[in-house]
N, C-alpha and C positions, 0 to 999 in steps of 0.2 A: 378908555380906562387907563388910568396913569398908576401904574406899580413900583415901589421902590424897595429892591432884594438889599438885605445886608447879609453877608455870606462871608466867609470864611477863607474863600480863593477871588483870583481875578476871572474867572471863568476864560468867556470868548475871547477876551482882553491878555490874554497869558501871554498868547506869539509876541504882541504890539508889546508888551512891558518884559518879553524874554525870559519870563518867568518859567523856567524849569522843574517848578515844584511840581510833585506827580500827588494825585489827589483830588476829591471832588468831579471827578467828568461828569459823576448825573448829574451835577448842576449845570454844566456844559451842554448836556444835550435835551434839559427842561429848555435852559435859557434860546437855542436854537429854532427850538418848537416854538416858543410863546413868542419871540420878536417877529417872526413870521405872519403874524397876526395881525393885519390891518387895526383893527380896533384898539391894539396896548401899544402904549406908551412906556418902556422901561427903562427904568435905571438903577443900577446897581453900585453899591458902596462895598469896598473891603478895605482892610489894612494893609499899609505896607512899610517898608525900614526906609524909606526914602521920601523927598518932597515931591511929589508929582501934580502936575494940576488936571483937571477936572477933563476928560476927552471925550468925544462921539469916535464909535466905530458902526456903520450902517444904522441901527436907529438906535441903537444902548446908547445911551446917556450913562459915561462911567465917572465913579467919583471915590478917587483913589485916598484915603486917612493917613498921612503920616503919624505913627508914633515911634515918638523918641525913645533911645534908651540913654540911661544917662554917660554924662562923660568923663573918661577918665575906669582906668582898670580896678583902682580902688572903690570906687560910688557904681560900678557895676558889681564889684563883687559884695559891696554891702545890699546892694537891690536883690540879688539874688540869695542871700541869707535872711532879708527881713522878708523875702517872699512877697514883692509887690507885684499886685495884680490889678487889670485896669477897675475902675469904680465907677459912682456919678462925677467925679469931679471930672473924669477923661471923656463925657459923651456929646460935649458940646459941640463938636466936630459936627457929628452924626443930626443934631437939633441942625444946625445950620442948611445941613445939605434938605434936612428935609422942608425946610423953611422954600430953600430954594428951586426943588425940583417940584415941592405942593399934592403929592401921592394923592389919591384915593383909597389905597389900600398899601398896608406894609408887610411883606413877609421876612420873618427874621430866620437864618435858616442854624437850629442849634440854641439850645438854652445853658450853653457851655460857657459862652463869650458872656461881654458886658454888652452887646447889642440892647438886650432887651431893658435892661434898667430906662431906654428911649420910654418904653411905654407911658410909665406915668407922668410923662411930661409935656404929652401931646393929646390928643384929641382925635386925630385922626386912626380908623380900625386897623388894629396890627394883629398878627395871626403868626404864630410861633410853629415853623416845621421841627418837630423833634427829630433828633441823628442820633445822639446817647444819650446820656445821664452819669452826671460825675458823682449824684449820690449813691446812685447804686456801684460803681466803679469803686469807691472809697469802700464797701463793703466788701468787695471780689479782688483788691486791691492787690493784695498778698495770699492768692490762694495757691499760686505756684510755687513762691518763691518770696519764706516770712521776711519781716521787716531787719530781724538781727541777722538773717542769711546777706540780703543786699549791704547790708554797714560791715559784716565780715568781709564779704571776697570783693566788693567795691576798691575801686584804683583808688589810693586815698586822695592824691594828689587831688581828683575832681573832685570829690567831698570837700575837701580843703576851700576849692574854689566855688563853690556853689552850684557846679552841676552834677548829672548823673539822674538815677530813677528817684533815690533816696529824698532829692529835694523836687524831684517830679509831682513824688508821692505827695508833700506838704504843700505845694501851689496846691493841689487837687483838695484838700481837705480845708483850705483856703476856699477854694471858689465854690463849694458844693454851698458855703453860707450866702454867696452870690444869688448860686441857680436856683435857691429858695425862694429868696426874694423875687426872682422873676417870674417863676413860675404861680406866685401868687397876685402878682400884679398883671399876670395877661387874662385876658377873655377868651380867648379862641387860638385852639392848639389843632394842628391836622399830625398824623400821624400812619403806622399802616401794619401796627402789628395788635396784638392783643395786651399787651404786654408793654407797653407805651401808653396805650389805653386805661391801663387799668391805672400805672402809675401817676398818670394825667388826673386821674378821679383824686385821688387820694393827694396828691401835692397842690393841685387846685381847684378845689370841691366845687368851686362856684364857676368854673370855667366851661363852655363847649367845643367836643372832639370831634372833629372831622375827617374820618378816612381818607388818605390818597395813598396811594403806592407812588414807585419810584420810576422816571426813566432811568435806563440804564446807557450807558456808553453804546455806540454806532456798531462796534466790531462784533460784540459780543449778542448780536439779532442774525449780524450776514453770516457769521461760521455756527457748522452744525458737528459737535464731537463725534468720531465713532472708534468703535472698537476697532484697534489692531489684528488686522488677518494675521499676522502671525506672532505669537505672544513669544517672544525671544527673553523678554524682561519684562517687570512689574513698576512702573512708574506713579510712586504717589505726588499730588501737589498740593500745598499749602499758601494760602497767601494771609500774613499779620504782616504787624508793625511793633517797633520796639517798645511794647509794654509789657509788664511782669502779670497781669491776667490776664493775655488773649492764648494762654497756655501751651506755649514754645515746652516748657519742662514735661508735657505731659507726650509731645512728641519725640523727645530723649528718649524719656521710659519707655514709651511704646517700642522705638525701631530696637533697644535693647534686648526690651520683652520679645520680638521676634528673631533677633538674632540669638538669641541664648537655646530656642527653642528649634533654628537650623534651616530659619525660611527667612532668616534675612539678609542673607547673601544675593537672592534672589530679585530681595526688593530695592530700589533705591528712590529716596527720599529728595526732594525737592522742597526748598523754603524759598518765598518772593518776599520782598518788603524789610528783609531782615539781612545785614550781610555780618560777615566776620569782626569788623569793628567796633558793630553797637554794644552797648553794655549786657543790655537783657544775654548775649551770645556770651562773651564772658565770664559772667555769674553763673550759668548753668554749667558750662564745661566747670568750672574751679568747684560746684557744688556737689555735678556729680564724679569728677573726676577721670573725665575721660574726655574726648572732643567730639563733634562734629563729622569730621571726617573719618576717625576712628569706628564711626557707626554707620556709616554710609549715607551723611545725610547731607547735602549741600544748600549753601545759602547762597541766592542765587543779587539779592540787594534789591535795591527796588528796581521795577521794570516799567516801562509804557507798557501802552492799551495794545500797542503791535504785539511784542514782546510776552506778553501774557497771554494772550489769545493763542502764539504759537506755542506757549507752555501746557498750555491745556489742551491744547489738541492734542498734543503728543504723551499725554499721562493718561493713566487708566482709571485713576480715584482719584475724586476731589475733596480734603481732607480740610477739617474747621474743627481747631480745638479748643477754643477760646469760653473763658470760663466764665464772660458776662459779653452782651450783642443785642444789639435792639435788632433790626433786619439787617446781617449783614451783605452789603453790594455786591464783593467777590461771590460770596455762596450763590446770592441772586444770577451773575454773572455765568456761573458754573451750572445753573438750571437752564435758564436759558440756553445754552450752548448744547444741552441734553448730558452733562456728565456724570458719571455715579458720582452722590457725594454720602460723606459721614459726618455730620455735625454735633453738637452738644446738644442737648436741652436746657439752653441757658437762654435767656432774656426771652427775644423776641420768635428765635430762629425753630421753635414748636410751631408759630402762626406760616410759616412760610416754607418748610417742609413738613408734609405727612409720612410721618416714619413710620419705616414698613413698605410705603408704596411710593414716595419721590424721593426715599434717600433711607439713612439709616442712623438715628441719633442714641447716642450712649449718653451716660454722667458725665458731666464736666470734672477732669481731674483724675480721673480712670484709665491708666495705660495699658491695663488687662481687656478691661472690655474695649478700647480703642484695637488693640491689637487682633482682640478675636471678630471684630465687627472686619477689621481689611482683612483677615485669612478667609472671612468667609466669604468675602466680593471675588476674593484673587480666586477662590474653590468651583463658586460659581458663575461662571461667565454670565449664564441665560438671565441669570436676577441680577445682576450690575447692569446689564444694558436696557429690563423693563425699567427698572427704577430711573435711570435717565432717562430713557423715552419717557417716561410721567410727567417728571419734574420738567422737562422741556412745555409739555403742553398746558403745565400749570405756568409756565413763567413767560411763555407768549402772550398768554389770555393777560396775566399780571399787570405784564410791562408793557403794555399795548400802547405805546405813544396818543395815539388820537383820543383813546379809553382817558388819560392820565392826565391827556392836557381841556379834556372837557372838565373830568373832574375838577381842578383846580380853580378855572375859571367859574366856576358853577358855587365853589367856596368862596371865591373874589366877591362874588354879585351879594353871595349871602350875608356874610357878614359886614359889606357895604350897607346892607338895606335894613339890618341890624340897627344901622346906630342915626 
C-alpha cells in the first residue's frame, strides 16, 4: 500500500534537515510505526522557507514544498497586512508530488493548512486526521484576553509592522473561510474525541468519521510519575503555547487567588512552551499589572521531549487551562506518565479525561475553581495519586502503539475499498 502524509512538520526528516522546531512528535512516532511495515510504502510532503529537493531516508520518500515569501521589507510588510494566506492557486506543488509518488491513499494531517483544498482535484481517497479547528478558535479567540485589551498593551511598533496575536487573530478569521471549504469537500475524516465528532457531523453532513487515537512520543510510555516522599514544596506544571485562548490569564488569576489567600508561597508555578518574550506574556503582565515572577510563576520556553518528561516527573500536578482543545497531546502525555491532572471542559478533553476519577476538570476561564480544584489535590495526597494511577491505565490502553497502528491501517483498507 503506498501512503502519502501531508503534515505540518518534517517528522523523521528533522535531524537530516536540522530542523529545531519542537512540535508534532506523535507524528514522529506514527510515522516510525507504519514505515516498519513491510507492506507500506510512505511518503511524506511538508513545507519549508527553503528550496530542498525531494530525499529518501530508510524507506520515507520525503518531499520537502518550498514557499516563498515575498521580497523586500516593504511587499512583506504589505503581505502581512493584507493577510495572505496559501489558497488553490499555491497547491500545485502538492498535485505534482502526488502525480509522482501515485498514493493509494492520502492522509492530510489538520484541516487548518491549505492541504486539503488537494481533494477536489484528484481522484484518489484522501482522509483528513483532525488536530484543531480554527472555527471554533475564532469563537474562544478572545476569551482570556478581549480584542481592544491586545490593541491597548500590544508593542505598537509590531502592530505597525504586521506582526503580534492582533494580526494572528485576522490570518485566523481568514482561514476559518478556508477550513470550510475543506471540510466540505472531504469524505472521510478519522478523529478521537467526541467533540471532533460531533463538529465533523455538522461542517460535513455528508462525510464519514473514523475513530483513531493518537501515538504519543517514546519518552512519555518508558517513565512512570510518582509522588514525592517527601513534600518539601508544591510543584505545578503547565504546558501551552503563545496563544491568547489556551488560558495563560486564568493561570495569573489562579496563582494570585492562592497567594492572596497564604498558600501560595507554598506553591510554585511552572510554564513550558511559553517564555518571557512572547507577547501573549506581556499583555497579561501589563493587563493585570503585576509580573510573573512577582507571583511565583516561571516560564520555563519551550522544552524537548527529554526536558519535559524531566518537568513532569518532578511536579506534583499537571495543570491544562486552555479554553478551547480537541485532545490535548501534553494532557495525554501527562496520563500516560500517571500524573494528577486538572483540565477544562473545553473541546475535546471531557472524552479523554473522566473527571472525578482520571483527573479533575473545572470551567474554562475560572481562577476560583482552578485554585480550589489545586488546594484540594495539594490537601489530599491519597486522591491525587488514585486519579493518576487511573488516568495512566486509561492512557496505556489509549495509546497502545500496535492497538493505533492496526487502527489506521484498517481505515487505509476502508476507505481504499470505498472508492
Amino acid at each position: 500500500m503506498r501512503v502519502l502524509w501531508f503534515t505540518n512538520t518534517a517528522s523523521l526528516s528533522a535531524d537530516y534537515l536540522n530542523d529545531k522546531s519542537i512540535g508534532g512528535g506523535w507524528i514522529v512516532s506514527l510515522e516510525a510505526k507504519l514505515s516498519r511495515i513491510p507492506s507500506i510504502e510512505l511518503g511524506i510532503s511538508f513545507n519549508v522557507d527553503q528550496k530542498i529537493k525531494p530525499f529518501t531516508l530508510n524507506k520515507t520518500q520525503y518531499y520537502p514544498v518550498h514557499i516563498q515569501s515575498p521580497k523586500g521589507k516593504i511587499k512583506q510588510v504589505i503581505s502581512r497586512w493584507t493577510k495572505r494566506i496559501q489558497d488553490e492557486n499555491n497547491i500545485q506543488p502538492y498535485l505534482d508530488i502526488i502525480h509522482e509518488f501515485k498514493p493509494d491513499v492520502i492522509q492530510i494531517f489538520g484541516t487548518e493548512g491549505v492541504f486539503g483544498l488537494i481533494i477536489s482535484k484528484i481522484n484518489i481517497p484522501c482522509i483528513i486526521h483532525i488536530q484543531g479547528n480554527l472555527i471554533l478558535c475564532d469563537y474562544k479567540w478572545h476569551s482570556g484576553i478581549t480584542a481592544t485589551e491586545v490593541l491597548r498593551y500590544s508593542k505598537k511598533w509590531r502592530l505597525i509592522k504586521g506582526f503580534g496575536l492582533y494580526h494572528d487573530y485576522l490570518v485566523n478569521k481568514k482561514a476559518t473561510n478556508r477550513e470550510r471549504s475543506i471540510f466540505l469537500q472531504c469524505k472521510y475524516f478519522m478523529g478521537r474525541t467526541d467533540w471532533d465528532r460531533r463538529i465533523t457531523s455538522v461542517l460535513s453532513p455528508k462525510s464519514k468519521y473514523f475513530h483513531c487515537d493518537e501515538m504519543l512520543r517514546r519518552g512519555f510510555y518508558s517513565n512512570n510519575w510518582l509522588p514525592k516522599e517527601k513534600q518539601t514544596d508544591f510543584t505545578l506544571l503547565t504546558i501551552i503555547r503563545n496563544n491568547p485562548y489556551k488560558g495563560l490569564e486564568t493561570i495569573f488569576e489562579s496563582k494570585r487567588i492562592l497567594n492572596e489567600i497564604n498558600v501560595g508561597k507554598e506553591i510554585f508555578w511552572k510554564i513550558a512552551g511559553i517564555n518571557k518574550e512572547d507577547e501573549i506574556s506581556y499583555l497579561i503582565e501589563k493587563k493585570f499589572r503585576s509580573t510573573f515572577k512577582q507571583l511565583g510563576i516561571q516560564l520555563l520556553g519551550a522544552l524537548n521531549e527529554k526536558e519535559l518528561v524531566s518537568e513532569m516527573l518532578n511536579a506534583d500536578l499537571f495543570i491544562h487551562p486552555s479554553h478551547i482543545e480537541n485532545g490535548s497531546n501534553s494532557t495525554s502525555e501527562a496520563m500516560l506518565m500517571g500524573m494528577p491532572i486538572i483540565a477544562t471542559f473545553a473541546g475535546g478533553i471531557p472524552t479523554t479525561i473522566e473527571n472525578k476519577k482520571e483527573g479533575l476538570l473545572v470551567q474554562d476561564g475560572d481562577p476560583y475553581a482552578l485554585a480550589g480544584a489545586i488546594l484540594e489535590l495539594k490537601q489530599n495526597r491519597n486522591l491525587a495519586i488514585e486519579l493518576g494511577n487511573n488516568a495512566r491505565a486509561t492512557a496505556v490502553k489509549r495509546h497502545d502503539p500496535e492497538r493505533i497502528t492496526n487502527e489506521l491501517l484498517h481505515i487505509y483498507s476502508s476507505i481504499i475499498n470505498c472508492n
